[in-house]
C-alpha positions as CSV (number, residue, x, y, z in Angstrom):
1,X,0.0,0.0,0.0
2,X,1.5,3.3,-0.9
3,X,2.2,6.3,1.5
4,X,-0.1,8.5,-0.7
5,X,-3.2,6.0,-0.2
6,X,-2.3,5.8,3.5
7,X,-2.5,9.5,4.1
8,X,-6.0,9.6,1.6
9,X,-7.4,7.0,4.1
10,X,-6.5,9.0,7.5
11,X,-7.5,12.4,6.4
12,X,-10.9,10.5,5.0
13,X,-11.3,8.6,8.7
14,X,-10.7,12.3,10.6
15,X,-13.3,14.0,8.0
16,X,-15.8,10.9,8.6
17,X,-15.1,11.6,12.7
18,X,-15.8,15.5,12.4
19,X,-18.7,14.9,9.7
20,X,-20.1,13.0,12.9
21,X,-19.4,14.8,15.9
22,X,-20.7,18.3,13.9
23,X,-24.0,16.0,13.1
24,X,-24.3,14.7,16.7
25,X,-24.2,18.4,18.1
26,X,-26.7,19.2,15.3
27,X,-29.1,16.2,16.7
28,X,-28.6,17.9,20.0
29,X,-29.2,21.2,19.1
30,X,-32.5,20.7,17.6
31,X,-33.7,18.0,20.7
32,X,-32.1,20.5,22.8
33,X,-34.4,23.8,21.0
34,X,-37.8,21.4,21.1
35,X,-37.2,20.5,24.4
36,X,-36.9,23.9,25.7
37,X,-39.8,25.5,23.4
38,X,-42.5,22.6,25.1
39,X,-40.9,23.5,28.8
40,X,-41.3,27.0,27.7
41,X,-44.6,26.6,26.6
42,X,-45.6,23.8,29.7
43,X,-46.0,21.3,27.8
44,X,-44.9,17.0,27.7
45,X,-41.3,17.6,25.4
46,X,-42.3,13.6,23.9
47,X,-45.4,15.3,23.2
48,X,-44.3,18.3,21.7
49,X,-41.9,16.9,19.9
50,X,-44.3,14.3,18.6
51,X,-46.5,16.8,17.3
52,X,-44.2,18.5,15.0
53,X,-43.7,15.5,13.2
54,X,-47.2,13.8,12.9
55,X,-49.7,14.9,10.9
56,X,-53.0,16.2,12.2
57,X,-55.9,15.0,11.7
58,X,-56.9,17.5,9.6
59,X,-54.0,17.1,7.2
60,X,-54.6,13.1,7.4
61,X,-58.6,13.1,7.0
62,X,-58.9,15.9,4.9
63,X,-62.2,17.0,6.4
64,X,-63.1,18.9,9.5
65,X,-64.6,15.9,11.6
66,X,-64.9,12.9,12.0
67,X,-67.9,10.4,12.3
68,X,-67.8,6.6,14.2
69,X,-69.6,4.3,15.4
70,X,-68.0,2.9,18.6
71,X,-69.6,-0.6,20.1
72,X,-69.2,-2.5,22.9
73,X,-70.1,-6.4,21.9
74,X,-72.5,-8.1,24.3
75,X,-71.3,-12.4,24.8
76,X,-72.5,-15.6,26.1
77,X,-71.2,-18.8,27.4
78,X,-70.5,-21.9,26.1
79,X,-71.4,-25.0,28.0
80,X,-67.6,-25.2,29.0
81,X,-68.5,-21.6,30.8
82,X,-65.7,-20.5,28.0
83,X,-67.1,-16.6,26.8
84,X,-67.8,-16.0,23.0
85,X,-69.4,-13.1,21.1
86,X,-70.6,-14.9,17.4
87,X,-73.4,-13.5,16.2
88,X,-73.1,-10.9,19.8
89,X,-75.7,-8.1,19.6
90,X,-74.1,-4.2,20.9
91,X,-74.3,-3.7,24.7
92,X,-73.1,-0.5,23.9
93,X,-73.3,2.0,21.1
94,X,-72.2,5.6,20.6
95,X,-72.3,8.1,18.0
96,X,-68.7,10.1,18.4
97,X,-68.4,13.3,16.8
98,X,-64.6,14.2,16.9
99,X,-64.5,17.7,16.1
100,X,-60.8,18.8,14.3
101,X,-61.3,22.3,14.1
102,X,-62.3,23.1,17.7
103,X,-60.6,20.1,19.0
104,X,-63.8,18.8,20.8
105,X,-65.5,15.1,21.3
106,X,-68.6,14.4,21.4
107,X,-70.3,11.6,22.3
108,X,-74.0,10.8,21.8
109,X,-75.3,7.1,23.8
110,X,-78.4,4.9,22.1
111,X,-79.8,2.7,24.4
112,X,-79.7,-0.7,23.1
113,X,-83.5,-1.3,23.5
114,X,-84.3,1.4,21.3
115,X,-86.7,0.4,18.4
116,X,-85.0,0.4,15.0
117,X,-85.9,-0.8,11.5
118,X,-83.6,-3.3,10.2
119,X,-82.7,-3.5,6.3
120,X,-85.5,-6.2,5.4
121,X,-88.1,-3.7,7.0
122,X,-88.8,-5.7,10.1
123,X,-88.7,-3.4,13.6
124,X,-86.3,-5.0,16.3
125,X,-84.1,-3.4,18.8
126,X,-81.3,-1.3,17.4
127,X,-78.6,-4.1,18.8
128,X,-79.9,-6.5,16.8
129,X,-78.0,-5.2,13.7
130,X,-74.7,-6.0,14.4
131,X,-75.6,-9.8,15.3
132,X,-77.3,-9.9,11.7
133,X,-75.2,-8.7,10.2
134,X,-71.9,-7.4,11.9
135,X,-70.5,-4.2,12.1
136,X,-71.2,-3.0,8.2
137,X,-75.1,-3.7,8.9
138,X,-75.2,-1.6,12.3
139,X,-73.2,1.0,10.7
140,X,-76.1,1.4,8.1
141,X,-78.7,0.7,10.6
142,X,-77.7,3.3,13.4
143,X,-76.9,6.1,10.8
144,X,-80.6,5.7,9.8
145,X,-82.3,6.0,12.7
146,X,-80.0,9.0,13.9
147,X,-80.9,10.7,10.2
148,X,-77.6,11.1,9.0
149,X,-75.5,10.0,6.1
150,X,-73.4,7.2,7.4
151,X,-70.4,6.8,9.7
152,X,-66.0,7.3,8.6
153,X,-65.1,4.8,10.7
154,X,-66.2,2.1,12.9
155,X,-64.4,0.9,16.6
156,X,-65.9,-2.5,18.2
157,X,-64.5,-3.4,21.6
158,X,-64.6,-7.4,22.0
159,X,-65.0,-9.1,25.1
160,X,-63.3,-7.9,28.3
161,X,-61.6,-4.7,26.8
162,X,-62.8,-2.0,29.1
163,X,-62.1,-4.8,32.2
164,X,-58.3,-5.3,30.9
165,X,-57.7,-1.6,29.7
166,X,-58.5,-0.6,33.2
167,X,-56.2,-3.0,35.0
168,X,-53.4,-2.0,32.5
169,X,-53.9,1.5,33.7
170,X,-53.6,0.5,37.6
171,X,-57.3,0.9,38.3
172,X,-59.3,4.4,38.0
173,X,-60.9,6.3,40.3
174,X,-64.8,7.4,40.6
175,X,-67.6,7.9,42.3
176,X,-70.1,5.3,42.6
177,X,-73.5,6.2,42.2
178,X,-77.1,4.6,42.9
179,X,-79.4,5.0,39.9
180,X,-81.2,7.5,42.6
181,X,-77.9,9.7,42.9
182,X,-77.2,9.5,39.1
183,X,-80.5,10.7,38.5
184,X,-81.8,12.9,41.5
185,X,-78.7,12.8,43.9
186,X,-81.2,11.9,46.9
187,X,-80.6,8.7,48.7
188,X,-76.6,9.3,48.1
189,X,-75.4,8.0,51.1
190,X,-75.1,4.5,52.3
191,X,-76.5,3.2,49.2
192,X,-75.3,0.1,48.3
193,X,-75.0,-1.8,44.9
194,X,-75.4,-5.5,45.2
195,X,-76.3,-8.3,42.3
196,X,-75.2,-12.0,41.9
197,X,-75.7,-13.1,38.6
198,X,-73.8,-16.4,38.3
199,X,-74.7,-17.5,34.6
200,X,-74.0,-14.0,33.5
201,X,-70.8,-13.5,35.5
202,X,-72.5,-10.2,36.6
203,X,-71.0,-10.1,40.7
204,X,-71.5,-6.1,42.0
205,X,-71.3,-5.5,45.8
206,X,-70.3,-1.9,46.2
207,X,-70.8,1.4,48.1
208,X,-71.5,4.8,47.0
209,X,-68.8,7.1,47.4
210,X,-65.0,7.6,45.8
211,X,-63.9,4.2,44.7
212,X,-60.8,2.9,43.2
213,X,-61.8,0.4,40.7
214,X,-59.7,-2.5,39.5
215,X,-60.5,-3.9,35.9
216,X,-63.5,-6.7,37.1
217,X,-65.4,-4.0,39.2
218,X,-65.3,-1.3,36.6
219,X,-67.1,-3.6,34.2
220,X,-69.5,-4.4,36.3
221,X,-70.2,-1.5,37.2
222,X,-70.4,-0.5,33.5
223,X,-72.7,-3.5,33.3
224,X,-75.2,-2.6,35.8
225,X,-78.7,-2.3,35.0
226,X,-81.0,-4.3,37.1
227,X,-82.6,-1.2,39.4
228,X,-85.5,1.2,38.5
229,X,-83.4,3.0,35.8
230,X,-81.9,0.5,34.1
231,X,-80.3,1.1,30.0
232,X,-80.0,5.4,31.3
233,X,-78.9,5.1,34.2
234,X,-76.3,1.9,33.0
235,X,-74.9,4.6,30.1
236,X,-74.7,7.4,32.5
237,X,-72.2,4.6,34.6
238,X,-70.5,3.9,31.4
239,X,-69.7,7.6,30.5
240,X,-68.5,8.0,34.6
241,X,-66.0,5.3,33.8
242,X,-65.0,6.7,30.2
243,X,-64.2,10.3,31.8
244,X,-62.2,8.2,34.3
245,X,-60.5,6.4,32.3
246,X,-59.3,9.7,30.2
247,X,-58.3,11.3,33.6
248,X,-56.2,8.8,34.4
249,X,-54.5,9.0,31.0
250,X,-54.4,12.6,30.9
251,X,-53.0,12.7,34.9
252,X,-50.5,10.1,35.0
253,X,-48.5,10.2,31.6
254,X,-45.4,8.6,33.4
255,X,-47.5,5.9,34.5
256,X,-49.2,5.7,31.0
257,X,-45.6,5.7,29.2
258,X,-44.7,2.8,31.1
259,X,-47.8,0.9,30.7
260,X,-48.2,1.6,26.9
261,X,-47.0,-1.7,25.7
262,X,-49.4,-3.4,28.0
263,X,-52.3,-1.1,26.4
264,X,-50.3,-1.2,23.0
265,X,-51.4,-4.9,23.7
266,X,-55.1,-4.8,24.7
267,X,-55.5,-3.0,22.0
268,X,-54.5,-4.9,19.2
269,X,-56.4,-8.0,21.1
270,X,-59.6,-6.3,22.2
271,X,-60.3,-4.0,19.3
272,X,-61.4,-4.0,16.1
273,X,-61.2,-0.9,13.7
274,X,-60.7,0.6,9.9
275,X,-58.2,3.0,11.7
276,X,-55.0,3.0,10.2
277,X,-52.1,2.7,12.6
278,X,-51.3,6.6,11.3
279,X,-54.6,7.6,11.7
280,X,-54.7,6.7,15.3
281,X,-51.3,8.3,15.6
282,X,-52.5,11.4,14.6
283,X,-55.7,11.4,16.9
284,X,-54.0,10.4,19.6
285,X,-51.3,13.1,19.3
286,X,-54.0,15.8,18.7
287,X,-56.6,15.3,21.5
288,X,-53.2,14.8,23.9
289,X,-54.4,16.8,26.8
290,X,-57.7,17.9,26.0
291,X,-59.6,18.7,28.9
292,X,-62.6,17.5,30.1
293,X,-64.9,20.2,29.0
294,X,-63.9,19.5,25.4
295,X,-65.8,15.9,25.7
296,X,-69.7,16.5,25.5
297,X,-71.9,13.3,26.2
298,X,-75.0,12.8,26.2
299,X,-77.4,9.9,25.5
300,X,-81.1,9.7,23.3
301,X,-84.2,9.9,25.5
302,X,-86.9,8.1,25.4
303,X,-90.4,8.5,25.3
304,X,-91.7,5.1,26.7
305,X,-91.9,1.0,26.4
306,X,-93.4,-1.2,23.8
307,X,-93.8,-5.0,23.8
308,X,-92.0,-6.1,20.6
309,X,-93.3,-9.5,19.2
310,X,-89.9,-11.7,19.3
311,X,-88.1,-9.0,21.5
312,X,-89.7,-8.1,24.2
313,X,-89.9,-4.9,26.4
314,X,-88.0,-2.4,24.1
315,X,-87.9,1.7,24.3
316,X,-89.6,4.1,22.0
317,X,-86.9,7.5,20.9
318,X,-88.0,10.7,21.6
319,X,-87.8,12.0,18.0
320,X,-87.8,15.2,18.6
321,X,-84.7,15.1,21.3
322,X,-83.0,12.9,18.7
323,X,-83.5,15.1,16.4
324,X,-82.0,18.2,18.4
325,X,-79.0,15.9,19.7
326,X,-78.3,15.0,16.2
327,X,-78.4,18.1,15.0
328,X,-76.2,19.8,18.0
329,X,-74.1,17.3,18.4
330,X,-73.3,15.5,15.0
331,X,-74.1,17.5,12.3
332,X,-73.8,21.2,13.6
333,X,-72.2,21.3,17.5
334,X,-72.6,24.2,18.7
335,X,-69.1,26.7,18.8
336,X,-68.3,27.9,22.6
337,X,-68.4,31.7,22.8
338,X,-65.6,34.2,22.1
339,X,-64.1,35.8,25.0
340,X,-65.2,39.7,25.0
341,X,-63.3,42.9,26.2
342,X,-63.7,44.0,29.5
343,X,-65.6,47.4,28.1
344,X,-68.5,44.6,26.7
345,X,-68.7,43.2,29.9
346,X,-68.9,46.5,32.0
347,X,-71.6,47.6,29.7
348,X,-74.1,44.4,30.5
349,X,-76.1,45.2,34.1
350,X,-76.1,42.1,36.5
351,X,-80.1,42.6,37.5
352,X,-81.1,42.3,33.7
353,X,-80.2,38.4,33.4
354,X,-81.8,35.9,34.7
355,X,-79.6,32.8,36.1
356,X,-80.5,29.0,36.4
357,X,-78.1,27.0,38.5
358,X,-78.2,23.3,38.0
359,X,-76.0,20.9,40.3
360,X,-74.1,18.8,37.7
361,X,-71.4,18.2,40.5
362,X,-72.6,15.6,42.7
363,X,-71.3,18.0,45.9
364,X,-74.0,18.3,47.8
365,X,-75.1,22.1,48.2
366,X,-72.9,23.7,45.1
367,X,-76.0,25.0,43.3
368,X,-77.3,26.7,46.0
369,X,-73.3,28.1,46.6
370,X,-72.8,29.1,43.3
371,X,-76.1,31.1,43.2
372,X,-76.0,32.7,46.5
373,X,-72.7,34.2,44.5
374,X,-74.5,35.1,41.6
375,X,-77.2,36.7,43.6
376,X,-74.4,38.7,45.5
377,X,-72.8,39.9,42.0
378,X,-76.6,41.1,41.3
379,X,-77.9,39.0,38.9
380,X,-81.5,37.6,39.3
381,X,-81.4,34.4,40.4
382,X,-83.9,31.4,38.7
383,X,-84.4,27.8,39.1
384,X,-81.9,26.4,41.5
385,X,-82.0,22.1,41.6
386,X,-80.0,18.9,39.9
387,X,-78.6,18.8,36.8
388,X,-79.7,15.5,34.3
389,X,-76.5,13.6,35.4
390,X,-73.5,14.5,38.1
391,X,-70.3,13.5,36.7
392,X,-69.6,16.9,34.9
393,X,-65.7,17.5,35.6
394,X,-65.6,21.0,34.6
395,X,-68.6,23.7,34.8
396,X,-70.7,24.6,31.7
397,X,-72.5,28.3,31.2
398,X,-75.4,28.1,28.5
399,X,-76.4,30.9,26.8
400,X,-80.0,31.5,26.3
401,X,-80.5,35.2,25.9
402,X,-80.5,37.7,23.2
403,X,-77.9,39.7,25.3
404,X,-74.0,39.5,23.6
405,X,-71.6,38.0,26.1
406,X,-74.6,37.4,28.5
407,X,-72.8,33.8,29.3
408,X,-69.3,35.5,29.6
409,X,-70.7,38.4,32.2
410,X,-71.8,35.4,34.4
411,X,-68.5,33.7,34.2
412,X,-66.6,36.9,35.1
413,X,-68.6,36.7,38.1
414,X,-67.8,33.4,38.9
415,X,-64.3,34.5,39.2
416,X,-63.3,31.2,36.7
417,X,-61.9,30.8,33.2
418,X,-62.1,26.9,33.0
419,X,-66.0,27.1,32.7
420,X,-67.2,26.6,28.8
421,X,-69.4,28.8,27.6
422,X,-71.4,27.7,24.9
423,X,-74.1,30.3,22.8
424,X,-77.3,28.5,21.8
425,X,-79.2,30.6,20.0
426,X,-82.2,27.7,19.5
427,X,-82.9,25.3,22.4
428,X,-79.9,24.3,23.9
429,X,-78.2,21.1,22.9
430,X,-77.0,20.4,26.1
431,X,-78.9,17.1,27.3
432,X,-79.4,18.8,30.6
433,X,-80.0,23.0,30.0
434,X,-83.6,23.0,29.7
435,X,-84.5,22.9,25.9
436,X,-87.2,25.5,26.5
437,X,-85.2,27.8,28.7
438,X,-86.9,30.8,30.4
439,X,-83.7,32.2,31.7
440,X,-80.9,34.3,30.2
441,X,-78.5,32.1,31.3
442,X,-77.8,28.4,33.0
443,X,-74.9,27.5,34.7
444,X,-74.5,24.0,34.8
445,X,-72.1,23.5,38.4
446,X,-69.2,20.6,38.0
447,X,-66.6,19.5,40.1
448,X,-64.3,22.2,39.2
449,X,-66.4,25.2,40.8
450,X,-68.0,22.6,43.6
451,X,-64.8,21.6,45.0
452,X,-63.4,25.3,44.7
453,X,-66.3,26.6,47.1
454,X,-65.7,27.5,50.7
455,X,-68.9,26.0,52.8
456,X,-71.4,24.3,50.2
457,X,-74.7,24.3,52.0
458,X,-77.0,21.2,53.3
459,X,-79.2,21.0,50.1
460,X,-78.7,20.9,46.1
C-alpha cells in the first residue's frame, strides 16, 4: 500500500469523525431547542416533539370531523363456561363526533332497546344489527335511525376490553352512584349496589362514594342495569367510567408511558377498527391533553316501552330530542363563545339576566353556593335544583339570551376561566339546559367550581 493512499485513508477517517461529531451536536441542538420551546410553553417535550412531526388529523382526513360508530359487543357462554361473542348483539353503542377544528368530542349514547328498523323492513331493537349482520349492517342501521348520512369509521370493543384496559392503567378512580344519585342525587349515602348473577358473570357489591376500581369492578359497574333506571342510568355509569379512564391517562402520563406496551397490547387484542395505525397516531397526538370540557356526552331519550313481538320490552326514541342531539351534536355542534373585552362586559347590568343554577357536580349544596354568589354579584337568580347527570368535571354556562356576552358576564362573576361557555341561540343542545329555557342564562355546576367553594350548604 502506498504512503499516498495511507495519508488519503487517514485524512478520509478524521473527515468521517468531524462529519459525525458536527451532526451529533446538530441532533442535539434541535432536541435540545424542542425541548426547551414545550418547557417553555408547559407542555410533555415527547409530546411536543411528537407533534411536529405527525400529521393532524386535519392534514390526514382531509375534512373537519370525524364520524364513528364505537360498540361495545354483548357475549354468552358456552357449556364449558368458555365466553364468546358470534353473532353478539351491541351492549353498547355511541355516535362520536370528533370535532378537528375546535378540538372537541362528542359523544351521543343509544340505548340498546331502542326500536330500530332493520334493512329487510322488520322493527327490532337497534342491537340486533350487528348480530345480523356485523359491524357493516349496524353501521347502516344506526346512521338511519340517527338521520344522518353514514359513519368514517367504525371501533368495536370485543369481550373484556374496558375490564383489561383498566387493569393496564392501575385501576381508575370514581364515584359510585345509585341509579337514585345519578339521576336525582337523593338517597346518596349508604347506598349500596349488590347483584349476583352467576350464569351471566354479573357479581357487584359496592358502596357509593370515591372508589378505586380494579379492571372486574369497573365492568361491572359499566354492566349494571337491574334497578329502577336501568339502559339510562347503565350509560350514565359507562360515561363516569369513560371520563375516568381519560383522567387517568391525561394525569399520569409517566405511569401511562410505562404501561403503553401493556395497552399497545389490549389493544391490538380487544379491538377491532378501519383506523389505520397513522390515523390513530394522529388522533392520539392531537386530542393529547384535551380537557374535560372539550368531551360532551350525552345519550337519546326516550319516550316510553313497547312489547315487541320476538323482542320483548323495548324503548320508544324521543324523536324530537333525537333530532336536536343530532343536529347539535353530529351534524352542527354548537361553537363555545368568544371571549369579550372587558368594556363589553362593563356595559351588561347584573339585575337584567336571569340565572339558572343546576347541580351537575354531585357535591352536595354547590348549586345553591354558586347562586348565592350570583345573587351577590346582582344578577336575578332562577331555578336552582340537579342537573340530568353528576359526573360533569368542569362547569358549563349556556347561553339563552338575546344579550352578547350574556354567558361570559356570568362567568366573570364566577371568578373562573375553566368554565365553557357555549351560545345556543335555538334550544340548547345540552342534554341537561332546559330545551325551552326561560332564563338568560344556565350554569350547569361541575366538580371544578363545587370543589373550589368555601362552605357548600346542606341542600342541592
Amino acid at each position: 500500500m502506498s504512503r499516498s493512499t495511507v495519508m488519503d485513508r487517514s485524512i478520509s477517517s478524521v473527515m468521517s469523525r468531524r462529519i459525525a461529531l458536527i451532526a451529533g451536536f446538530v441532533a442535539i441542538g434541535i432536541a435540545s431547542t424542542l425541548a426547551g420551546y414545550a418547557l417553555f410553553q408547559h407542555r410533555n417535550p415527547v409530546v411536543a416533539i411528537t407533534q411536529m412531526f405527525v400529521p393532524s388529523p386535519l392534514q390526514t382526513f382531509a375534512k373537519p370531523n370525524l364520524l364513528v360508530l364505537v360498540e361495545g359487543l354483548d357475549y354468552d357462554y358456552t357449556a364449558q363456561d368458555q365466553e364468546y361473542s358470534t353473532n353478539s348483539r351491541s351492549d353498547a353503542l355511541w355516535a362520536v363526533n370528533l370535532d378537528f377544528v375546535n378540538k372537541r368530542v362528542f359523544q351521543l349514547s343509544i340505548p340498546r332497546d331502542m326500536v330500530a328498523t332493520m334493512p329487510n323492513g322488520a322493527q327490532a331493537k337497534i342491537n340486533q344489527a350487528q348480530s345480523e349482520g356485523g359491524v357493516n349492517e349496524a353501521k347502516k342501521v344506526v346512521a338511519q335511525w340517527l338521520g344522518i348520512g353514514g359513519f368514517d369509521r367504525y371501533v368495536v370493543l370485543r369481550i373484556d376490553a374496558t375490564k383489561q384496559f383498566v387493569d393496564a392503567l392501575g385501576g381508575i378512580d370514581l364515584t359510585v352512584k345509585s341509579s337514585d344519585c345519578l339521576r336525582y342525587k337523593t338517597n346518596c349515602t349508604g347506598e349500596t349496589l349488590d347483584y349476583d348473577d352467576t350464569w351471566g358473570h354479573l357479581h357487584i357489591h359496592l358502596k357509593e362514594g370515591q372508589q378505586h376500581l380494579g379492571g372486574e369492578q369497573a365492568m361491572a359497574y359499566m354492566r349494571f342495569r337491574h334497578d329502577w333506571c336501568s339502559d339510562p342510568c347503565r350509560i350514565m355509569r359507562q360515561q363516569q367510567v369513560l371520563h375516568a379512564m381519560t383522567a387517568k391517562l391525561k394525569g399520569s402520563q409517566l405511569n401511562t408511558l410505562m404501561n403503553l406496551p401493556t395497552l399497545l397490547a389490549v389493544f391490538r387484542k380487544y379491538v377491532q377498527t378501519d383506523f389505520t395505525d397513522a390515523e390513530l397516531l394522529s388522533l392520539a397526538t392531537y386530542f393529547e391533553g384535551t380537557p374535560d370540557s372539550a368531551i360532551v356526552t350525552a345519550q337519546v331519550p326516550f319516550t316510553g316501552d313497547v312489547d315487541l313481538p320476538g323482542y320483548g320490552d323495548s324503548l320508544v326514541p324521543d324523536t324530537g330530542a333525537r333530532a336536536h342531539l343530532v343536529a347539535t351534536m353530529l351534524v352542527a355542534p354548537q361553537l363555545p363563545q368568544p371571549s369579550p373585552d372587558a368594556m363589553a362586559l362593563a356595559a351588561i347590568a347584573p339585575q337584567t339576566l336571569r340565572v339558572d343554577v343546576e347541580n351537575g357536580s354531585g357535591v352536595q349544596g354547590a348549586a345553591h353556593e354558586v347562586a348565592a354568589t350570583l345573587r351577590k354579584a346582582g344578577f336575578e337568580i332562577g331555578d336552582v335544583g340537579d342537573a340530568g347527570r353528576s359526573d360533569y368535571a368542569t362547569t358549563e354556562i349556556h347561553e339563552h339570551s338575546s344579550v352578547t356576552f350574556a354567558g361570559a358576564k356570568v362567568q366573570a362573576a364566577l371568578r373562573t376561566e375553566r368554565t365553557t361557555v357555549i351560545a345556543d341561540p335555538e334550544p340548547s343542545g345540552s342534554p341537561d339546559a332546559s330545551a325551552a329555557a326561560t332564563s338568560d342564562v344556565t350554569v350547569i355546576v361541575g366538580d371544578d367550581l363545587a370543589r373550589s367553594s368555601s362552605a357548600a350548604g346542606p341542600s342541592n
